[in-house]
Backbone bond lengths (Angstrom), bond angles and torsions (degrees), N, CA, C in turn:
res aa  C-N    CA-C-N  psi(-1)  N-CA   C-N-CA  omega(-1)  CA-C   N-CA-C  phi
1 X - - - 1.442 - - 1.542 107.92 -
2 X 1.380 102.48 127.92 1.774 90.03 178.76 1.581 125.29 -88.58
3 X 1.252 105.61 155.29 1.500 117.76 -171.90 1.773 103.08 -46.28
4 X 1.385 104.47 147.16 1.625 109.28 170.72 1.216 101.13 -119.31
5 X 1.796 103.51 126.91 1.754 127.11 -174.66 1.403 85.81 -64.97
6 X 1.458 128.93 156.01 1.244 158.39 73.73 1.227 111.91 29.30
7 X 1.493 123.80 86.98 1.664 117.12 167.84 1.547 120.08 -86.47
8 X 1.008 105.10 95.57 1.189 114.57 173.50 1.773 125.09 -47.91
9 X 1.073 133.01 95.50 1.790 123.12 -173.95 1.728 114.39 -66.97
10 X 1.357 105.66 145.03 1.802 108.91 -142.79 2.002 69.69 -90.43
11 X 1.578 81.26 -174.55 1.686 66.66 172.15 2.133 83.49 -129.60
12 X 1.431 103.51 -147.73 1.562 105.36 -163.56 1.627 90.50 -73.57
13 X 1.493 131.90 -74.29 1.145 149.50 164.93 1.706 92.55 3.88
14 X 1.460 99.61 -93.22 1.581 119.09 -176.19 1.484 91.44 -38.57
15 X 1.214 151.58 -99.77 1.424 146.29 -144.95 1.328 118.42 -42.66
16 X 1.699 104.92 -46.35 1.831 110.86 168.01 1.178 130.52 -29.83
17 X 1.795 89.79 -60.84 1.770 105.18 166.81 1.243 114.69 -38.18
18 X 1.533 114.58 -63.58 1.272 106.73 -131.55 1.488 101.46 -103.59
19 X 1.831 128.55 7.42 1.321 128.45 126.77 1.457 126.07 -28.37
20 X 1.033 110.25 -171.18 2.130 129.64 169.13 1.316 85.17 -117.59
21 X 1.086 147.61 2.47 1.681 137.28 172.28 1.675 116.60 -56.42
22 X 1.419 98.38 -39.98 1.666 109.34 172.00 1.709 122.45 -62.28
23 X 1.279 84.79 -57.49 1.971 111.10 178.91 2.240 91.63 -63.13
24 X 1.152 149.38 -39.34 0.997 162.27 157.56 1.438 103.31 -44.17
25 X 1.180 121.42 -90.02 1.399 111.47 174.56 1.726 133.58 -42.37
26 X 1.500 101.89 -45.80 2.126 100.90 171.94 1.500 92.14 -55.93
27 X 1.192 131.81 -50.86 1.196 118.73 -171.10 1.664 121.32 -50.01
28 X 0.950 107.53 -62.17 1.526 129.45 177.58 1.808 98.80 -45.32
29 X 1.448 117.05 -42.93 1.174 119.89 -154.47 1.648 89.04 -92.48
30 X 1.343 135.60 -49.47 1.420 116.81 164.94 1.436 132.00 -51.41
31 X 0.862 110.35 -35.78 2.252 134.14 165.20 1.183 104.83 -51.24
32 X 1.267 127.54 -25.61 1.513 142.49 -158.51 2.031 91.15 -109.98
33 X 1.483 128.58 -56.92 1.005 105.12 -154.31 1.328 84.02 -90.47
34 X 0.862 134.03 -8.20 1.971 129.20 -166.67 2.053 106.42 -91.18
35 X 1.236 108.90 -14.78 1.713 132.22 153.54 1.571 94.07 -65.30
36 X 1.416 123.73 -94.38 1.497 135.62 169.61 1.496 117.01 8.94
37 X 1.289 97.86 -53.81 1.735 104.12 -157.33 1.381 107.15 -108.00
38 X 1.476 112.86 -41.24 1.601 106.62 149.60 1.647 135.34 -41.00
39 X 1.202 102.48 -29.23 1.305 110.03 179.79 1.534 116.15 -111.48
40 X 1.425 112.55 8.19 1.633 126.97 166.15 1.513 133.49 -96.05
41 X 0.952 115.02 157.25 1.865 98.41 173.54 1.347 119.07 -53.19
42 X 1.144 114.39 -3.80 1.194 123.66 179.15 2.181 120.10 -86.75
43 X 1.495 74.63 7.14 1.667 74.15 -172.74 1.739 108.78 -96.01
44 X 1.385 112.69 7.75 1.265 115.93 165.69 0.960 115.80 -66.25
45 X 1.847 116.10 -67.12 1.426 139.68 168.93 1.407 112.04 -43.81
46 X 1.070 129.83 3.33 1.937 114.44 -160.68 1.577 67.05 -126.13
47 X 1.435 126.11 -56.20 1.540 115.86 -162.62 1.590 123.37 -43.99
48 X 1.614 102.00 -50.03 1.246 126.34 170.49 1.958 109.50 -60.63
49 X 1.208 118.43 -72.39 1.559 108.34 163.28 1.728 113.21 -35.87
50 X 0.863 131.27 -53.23 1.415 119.09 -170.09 1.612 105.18 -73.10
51 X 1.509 132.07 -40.10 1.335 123.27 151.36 1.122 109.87 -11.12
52 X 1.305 108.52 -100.17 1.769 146.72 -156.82 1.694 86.93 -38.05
53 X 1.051 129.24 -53.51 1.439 131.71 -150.60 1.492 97.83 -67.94
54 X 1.407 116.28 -50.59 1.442 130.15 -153.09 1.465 94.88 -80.56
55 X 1.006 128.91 -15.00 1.346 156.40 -169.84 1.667 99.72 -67.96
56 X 1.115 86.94 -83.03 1.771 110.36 177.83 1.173 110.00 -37.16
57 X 1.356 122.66 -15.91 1.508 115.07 -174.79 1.559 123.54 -120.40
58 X 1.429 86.55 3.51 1.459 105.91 -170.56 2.078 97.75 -65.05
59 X 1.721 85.97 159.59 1.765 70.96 167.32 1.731 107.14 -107.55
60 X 1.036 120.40 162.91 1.707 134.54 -158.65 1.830 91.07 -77.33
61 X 1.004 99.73 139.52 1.884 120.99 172.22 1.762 102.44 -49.42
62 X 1.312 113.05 161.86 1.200 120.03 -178.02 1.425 90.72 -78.86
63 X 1.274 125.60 -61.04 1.595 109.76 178.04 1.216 129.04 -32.18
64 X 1.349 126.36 -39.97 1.311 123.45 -171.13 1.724 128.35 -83.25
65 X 1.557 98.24 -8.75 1.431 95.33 171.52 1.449 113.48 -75.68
């Protein structure tokens, strides 16, 4: 007969984790600051950074090679 492990009881902490309750909330909490900044003076600057970025990855025009 084989040995029976030791169940250890999680406690609240331990269970939180190891839900999607965590991964649920960063989410919620980025959705929340990315609302924030869109709707701040700051949504010039984020507009322009996200340009530039998308930019960088673009591939170059046939003209330009």
């Amino acid at each position: 007969m084989p040995a029976r492990l030791k169940q250890v009881p999680l406690t609240i902490f331990q269970r939180f984790f190891r839900t999607e309750t965590l991964g649920g909330l960063v989410l919620l909490g980025f959705g929340l600051a990315a609302l924030a900044i869109a709707n701040s003076p700051l949504a010039e600057a984020s507009a322009d950074a996200r340009d530039r970025s998308s930019r960088a990855f673009a591939e170059p025009a046939r003209g330009d090679q």
